[in-house]
N, C-alpha and C positions, 0 to 999 in steps of 0.2 A: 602608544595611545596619543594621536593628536586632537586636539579636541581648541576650534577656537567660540566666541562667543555664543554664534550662531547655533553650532551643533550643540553648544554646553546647554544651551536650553531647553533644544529641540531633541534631544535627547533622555534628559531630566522630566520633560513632559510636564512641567510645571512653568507660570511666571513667577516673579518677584513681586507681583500684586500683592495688596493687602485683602483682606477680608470684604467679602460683597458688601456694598454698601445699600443699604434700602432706597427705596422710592421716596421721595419728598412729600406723595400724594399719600402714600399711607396713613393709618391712623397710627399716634403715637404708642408706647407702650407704657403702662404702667408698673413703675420698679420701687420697688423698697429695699433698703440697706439693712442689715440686722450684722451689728460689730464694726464700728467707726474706727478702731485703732489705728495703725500705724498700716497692714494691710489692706484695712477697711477703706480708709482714707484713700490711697493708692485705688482703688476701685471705682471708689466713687467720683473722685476727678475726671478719672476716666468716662464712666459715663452721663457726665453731664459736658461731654464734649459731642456725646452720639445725639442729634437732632431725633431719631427716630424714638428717642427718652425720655420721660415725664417723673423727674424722681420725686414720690410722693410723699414717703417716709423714711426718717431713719431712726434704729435703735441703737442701744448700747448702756448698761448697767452703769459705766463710771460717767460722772458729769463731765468732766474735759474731756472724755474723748466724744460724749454726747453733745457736748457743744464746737466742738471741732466739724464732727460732723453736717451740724445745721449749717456753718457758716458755705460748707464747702458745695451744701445743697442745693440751697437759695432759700429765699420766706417763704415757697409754696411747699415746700416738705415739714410734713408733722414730726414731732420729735415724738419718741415713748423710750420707757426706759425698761419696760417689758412688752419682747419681740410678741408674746402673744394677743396683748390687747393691742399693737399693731396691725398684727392677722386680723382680729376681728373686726376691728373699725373701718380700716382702710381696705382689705380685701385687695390685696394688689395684684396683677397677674404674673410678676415677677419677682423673685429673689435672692439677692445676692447676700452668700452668707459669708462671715469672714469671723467669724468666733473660735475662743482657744479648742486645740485639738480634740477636748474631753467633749464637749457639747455637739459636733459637729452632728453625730448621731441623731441625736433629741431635736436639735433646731431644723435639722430636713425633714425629718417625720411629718412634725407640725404643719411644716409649711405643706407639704407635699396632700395633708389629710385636709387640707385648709384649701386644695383646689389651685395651689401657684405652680408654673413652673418655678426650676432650683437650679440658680451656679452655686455649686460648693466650693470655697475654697479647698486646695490640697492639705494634708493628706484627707482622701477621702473621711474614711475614722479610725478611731483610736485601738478600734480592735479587728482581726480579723472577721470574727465573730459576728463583731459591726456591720460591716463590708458586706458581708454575706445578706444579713435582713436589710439594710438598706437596697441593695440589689433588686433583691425579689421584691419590696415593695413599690420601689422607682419603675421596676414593668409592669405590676401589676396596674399602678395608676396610670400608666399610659401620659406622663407629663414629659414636658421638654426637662431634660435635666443636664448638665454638664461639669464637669470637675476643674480647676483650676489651675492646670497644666501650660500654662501659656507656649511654652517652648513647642504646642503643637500647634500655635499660630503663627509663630516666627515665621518670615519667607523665608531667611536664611535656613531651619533647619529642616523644613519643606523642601527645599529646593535639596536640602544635603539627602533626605531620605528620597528621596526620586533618582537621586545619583545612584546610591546605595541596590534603590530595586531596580534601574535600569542594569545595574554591573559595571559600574564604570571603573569601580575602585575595584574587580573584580571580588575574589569567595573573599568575605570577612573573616578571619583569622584571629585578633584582638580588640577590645576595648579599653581604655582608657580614661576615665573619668575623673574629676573630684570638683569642692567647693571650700576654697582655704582663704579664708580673713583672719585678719590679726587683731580683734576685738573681745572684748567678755562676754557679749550678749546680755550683758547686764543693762538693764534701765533703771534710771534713778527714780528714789520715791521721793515726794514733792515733802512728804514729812518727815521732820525729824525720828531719829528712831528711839528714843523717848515717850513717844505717843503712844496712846493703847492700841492705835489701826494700825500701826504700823506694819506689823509682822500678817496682818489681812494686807493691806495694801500691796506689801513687795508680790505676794504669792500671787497677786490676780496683775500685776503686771508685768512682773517676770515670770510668767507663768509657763511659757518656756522650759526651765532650766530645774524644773521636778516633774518626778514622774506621775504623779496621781492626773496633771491633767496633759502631758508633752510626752513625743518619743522622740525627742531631741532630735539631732542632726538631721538622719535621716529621712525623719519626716518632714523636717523644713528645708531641709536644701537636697539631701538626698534623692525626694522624691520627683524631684525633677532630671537627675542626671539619669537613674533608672528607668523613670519611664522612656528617656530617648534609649538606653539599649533596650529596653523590649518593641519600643515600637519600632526600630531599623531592623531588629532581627526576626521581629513577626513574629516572636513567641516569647511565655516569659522562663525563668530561668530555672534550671531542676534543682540548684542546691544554690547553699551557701558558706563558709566560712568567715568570719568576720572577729577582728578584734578593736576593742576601744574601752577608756580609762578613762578620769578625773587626775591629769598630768599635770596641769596650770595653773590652772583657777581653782585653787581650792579655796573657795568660799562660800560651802556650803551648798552647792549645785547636785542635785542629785544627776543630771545626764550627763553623758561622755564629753569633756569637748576635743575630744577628736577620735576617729574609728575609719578601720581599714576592712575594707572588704573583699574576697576575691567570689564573684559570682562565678556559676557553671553553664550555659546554654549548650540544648543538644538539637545541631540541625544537620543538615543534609545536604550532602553539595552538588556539583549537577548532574553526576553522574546516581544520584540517588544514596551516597556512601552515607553514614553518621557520621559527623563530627564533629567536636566541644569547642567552642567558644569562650573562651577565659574574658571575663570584665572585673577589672580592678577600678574600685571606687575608693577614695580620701577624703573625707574632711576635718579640716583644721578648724582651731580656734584660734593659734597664735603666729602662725604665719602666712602670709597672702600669695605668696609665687603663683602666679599665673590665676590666681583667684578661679573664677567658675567657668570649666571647659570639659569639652569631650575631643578624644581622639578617635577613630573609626577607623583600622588599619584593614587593609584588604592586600589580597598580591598581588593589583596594579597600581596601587594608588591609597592615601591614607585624606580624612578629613578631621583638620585640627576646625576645632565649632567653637564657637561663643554668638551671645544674643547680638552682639552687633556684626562681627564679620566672619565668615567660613574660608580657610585656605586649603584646597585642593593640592595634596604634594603627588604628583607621580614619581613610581616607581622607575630606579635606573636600571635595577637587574643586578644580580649580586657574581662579584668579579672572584674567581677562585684560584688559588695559590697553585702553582702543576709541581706534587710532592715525586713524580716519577720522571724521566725523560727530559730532553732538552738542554740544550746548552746553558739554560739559565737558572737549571732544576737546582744546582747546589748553591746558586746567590742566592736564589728563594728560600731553602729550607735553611741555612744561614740566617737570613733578615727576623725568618720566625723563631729561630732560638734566641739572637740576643735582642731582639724586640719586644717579642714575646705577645705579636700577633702576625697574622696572615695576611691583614690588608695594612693597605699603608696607613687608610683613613679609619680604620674598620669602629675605632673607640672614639670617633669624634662623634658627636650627638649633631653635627650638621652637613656631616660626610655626605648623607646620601636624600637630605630632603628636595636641591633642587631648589627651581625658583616656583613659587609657588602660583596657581590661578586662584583670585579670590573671589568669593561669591560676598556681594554686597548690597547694601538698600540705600538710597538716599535720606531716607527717612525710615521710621519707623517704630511703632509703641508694642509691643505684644499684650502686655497689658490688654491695651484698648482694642487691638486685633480680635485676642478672644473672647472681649464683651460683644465686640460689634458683630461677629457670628453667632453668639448665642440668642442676642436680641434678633437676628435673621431667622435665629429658626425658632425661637417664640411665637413671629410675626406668621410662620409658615407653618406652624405648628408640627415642626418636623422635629422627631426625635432622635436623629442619629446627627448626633452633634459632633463635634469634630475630637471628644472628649467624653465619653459617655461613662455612663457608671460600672459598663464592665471593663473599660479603660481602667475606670478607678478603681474597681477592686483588685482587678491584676495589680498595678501600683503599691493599691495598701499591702496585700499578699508580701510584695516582694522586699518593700522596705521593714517592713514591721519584721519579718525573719532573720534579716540580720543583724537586730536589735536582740533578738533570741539566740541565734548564737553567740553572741558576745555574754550573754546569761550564762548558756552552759556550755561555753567551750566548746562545739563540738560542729560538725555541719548539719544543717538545715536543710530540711527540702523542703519545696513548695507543697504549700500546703494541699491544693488541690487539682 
């Protein structure tokens, strides 16, 4: 497979561009923020970089992160500290929600019955169950809606899933996945824990790290790594197996901080045959090796991804030992007894990657990428966003299942 710059594009059928960027001449849009936190924030930055943006308001229940937010606004955004009498005053035609996992459900409804288009952040919601009425609601109301997938604004993983369906890496055979830091996920609470709020306060800021309102990992880092195997392999996944613990931080945490997954996918190869897909997912809490990546192995060619670079490895071909015949038949089977392998290189983990092509940006925010497409198809009132809600519910589907096997031990199917 030779492939130089040229062909690597022209082949990919994609650029490195960022997300359409609107007309100047248009009219602006009107956005309201509801959940300033630390994601919120992150969002919001973001679009008060988009000119095509008018942020009107923002909400959020705790005062600092409601006053965080004003600042990050400017003076023309109304503050509320209930998203509803938001909706009702301001009437915005957008909005971006970034509230804990348990509310995600309730806070779209609103908006959605309130006449706005919806970025959701990921995970879509908290239950499957969820997923499913949100769904049918989001098409019934015919609104622009989108989920918070950013990795489906990255050029890098654009340009990796165009490699992918052109065949470059030829039939996919493995995936590879995880997201490993070496931090507690814990935030600290501003009061002493002496105080009567105290034990209110940890819950609604670590709120994360129990289950009444979080599905742990998997929803918050997880659901990004799965959604890129469903969306390269164009379907989502038949089973699961998965296991994960409270091993580190025992301090009181009710989710996992860390769970191992092996998904199933069942596809077809060109000859029209079945065949299974194995994706193996990790995430840590206490160690970072290689922090958040995907591998995509195929039998030409494998793609090591992250949000800032993609290294293309081609395939060298696999060299085999000749156990019959030949003058050099008995130095071979020799070298493999007291060696006690076949290749020379065969156990080296860099034996056969090759010098790698890498797919790069000069720049690049995905973040802001997939604001600046959602406010494109606000403006266009197009609803097939680059990210939709039956994106999201496949997503919730798939993460939330391996959360359930880890309950009962046992494999999981997709649920529908």
């Amino acid at each position: 497979m030779s492939i130089t710059r040229r062909t690597f594009l022209e082949t990919a059928g994609v650029t490195l561009a960022a997300s359409t960027v609107l007309r100047a001449e248009d009219a602006t849009i009107r956005v309201a923020v509801i959940g300033t936190g630390g994601r919120g924030s992150d969002l919001l930055r973001a679009l008060t970089t988009i000119d095509e943006v008018t942020v009107v308001g923002v909400c959020d229940d705790y005062p600092p992160h409601l006053e965080q937010g004003a600042k990050y606004a400017g003076p023309q955004a109304k503050t509320f500290s209930d998203y509803r009498k938001l909706l009702d005053e301001l009437k915005p035609q957008a909005v971006v929600i970034a509230v804990p996992l348990y509310l995600h459900y309730k806070v779209a409804v609103d908006c959605l019955s309130a006449g706005c288009d919806v970025f959701l952040e990921k995970t879509m919601c908290y239950t499957v169950d969820e997923a499913r009425k949100l769904t049918a609601q989001v098409l019934a109301s015919k609104r622009v809606f989108q989920v918070g997938l950013q990795r489906r604004a990255n050029a890098i993983y654009k340009q990796a899933q165009a490699m992918v369906a052109a065949g470059m890496i030829g039939q996919v055979v493995s995936i590879k996945a995880q997201w490993h830091r070496n931090n507690s996920w814990r935030r600290p609470i501003p009061i002493p824990k002496s105080d009567a709020n105290w034990l209110k306060l940890e819950r609604k800021l670590n709120w994360r790290l129990y289950k009444a309102y979080s599905a742990g990992l998997m929803a918050e880092l997880g659901s990004h790594q799965m959604d890129v195997a469903n969306w390269f392999l164009g379907t989502h996944p038949k089973r699961v197996m998965a296991s994960g613990g409270i091993e580190y931080f025992r301090d009181g945490r009710e989710v996992y901080d860390n769970i191992s997954c092996l998904y199933e996918y069942e596809l077809k190869d060109a000859k029209g045959q079945p065949y299974t897909v194995r994706a193996n997912y990790t995430s840590l809490c206490n160690n970072a090796y290689e922090g958040a990546t995907e591998l995509i192995m195929g039998t030409k060619g494998s793609l090591y991804l992250t949000s800032e670079k993609g290294l293309l490895f081609q395939e060298k071909g696999t060299d085999v030992v000749s156990w019959e015949g030949g003058k050099n038949a008995a130095d071979a089977n020799a070298a493999v007894v007291t060696a006690g392998k076949t290749l020379k290189l065969s156990n080296d983990p860099w034996a056969h990657r090759g010098t790698p092509f890498e797919i790069d940006i000069a720049e690049g925010n995905d973040t802001r990428d997939e604001l600046v497409s959602f406010v494109d198809h606000v403006r266009r009132q197009d609803v097939k966003t680059i990210c939709d809600v039956n994106v999201g519910l496949t997503d919730c589907a798939t993460i939330l299942m391996a959360n359930q096997s880890v309950e009962r031990g046992s494999w999981i199917n997709f649920p529908f």
